[in-house]
VOLOPA-213088 format. One record per residue (C-alpha): chain; x, y, z; residue in one letter. Coordinates in steps of 0.2 Angstrom, whole numbers, plus 5000, padded with zeros to 4 digits. Layout:
A	X	Y	Z	a
...
***
This chain:
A	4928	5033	5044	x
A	4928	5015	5038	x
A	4909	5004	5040	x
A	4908	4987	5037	x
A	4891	4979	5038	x
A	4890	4962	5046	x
A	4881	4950	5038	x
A	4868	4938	5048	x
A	4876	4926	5055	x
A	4897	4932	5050	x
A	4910	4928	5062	x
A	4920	4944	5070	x
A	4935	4937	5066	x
A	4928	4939	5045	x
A	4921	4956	5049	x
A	4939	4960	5054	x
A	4950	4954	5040	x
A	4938	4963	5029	x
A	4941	4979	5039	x
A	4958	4977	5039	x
A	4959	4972	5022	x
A	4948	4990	5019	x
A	4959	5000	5029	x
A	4974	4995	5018	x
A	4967	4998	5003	x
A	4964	5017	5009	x
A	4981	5021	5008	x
A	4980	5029	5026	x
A	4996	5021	5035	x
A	5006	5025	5021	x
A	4999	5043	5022	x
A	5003	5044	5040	x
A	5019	5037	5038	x
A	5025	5049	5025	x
A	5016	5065	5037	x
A	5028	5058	5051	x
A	5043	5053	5042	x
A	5047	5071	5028	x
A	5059	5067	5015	x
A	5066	5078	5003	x
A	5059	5078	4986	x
A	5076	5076	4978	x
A	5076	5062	4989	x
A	5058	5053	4982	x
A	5062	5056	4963	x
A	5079	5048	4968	x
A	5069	5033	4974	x
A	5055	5031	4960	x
A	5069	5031	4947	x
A	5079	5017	4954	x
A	5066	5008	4955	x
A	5059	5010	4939	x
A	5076	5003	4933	x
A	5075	4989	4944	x
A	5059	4983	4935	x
A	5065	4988	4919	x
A	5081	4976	4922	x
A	5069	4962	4927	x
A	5057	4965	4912	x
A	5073	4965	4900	x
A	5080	4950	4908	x
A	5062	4941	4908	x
A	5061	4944	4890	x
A	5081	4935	4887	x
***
């Protein structure tokens, strides 16, 4: 469970934007996507490879 402490005087809207800004640094929706969502571990390595290619083809054509 997240807690954000308001600060004397801090505008809800603040409040919020740090929690949301919390919340996605947890990593939780992309945990619960992935619980809802199964794909094959072929699949993922499949994935992290192209794009480590894709940044590799931008690093080589950055250094051109």
């Amino acid at each position: 469970m997240l807690i954000i402490p308001l600060k004397d005087g801090e505008n809800i809207e603040r409040a919020l934007k740090r929690y949301k800004r919390k919340f996605d640094r947890t990593g939780a929706r992309k945990a619960l996507y992935e619980r809802k969502q199964f794909e094959k571990p072929s699949v993922v390595k499949r994935a992290q490879v192209q794009k480590a290619q894709y940044i590799q083809r931008l690093r080589d054509q950055e250094s051109i």
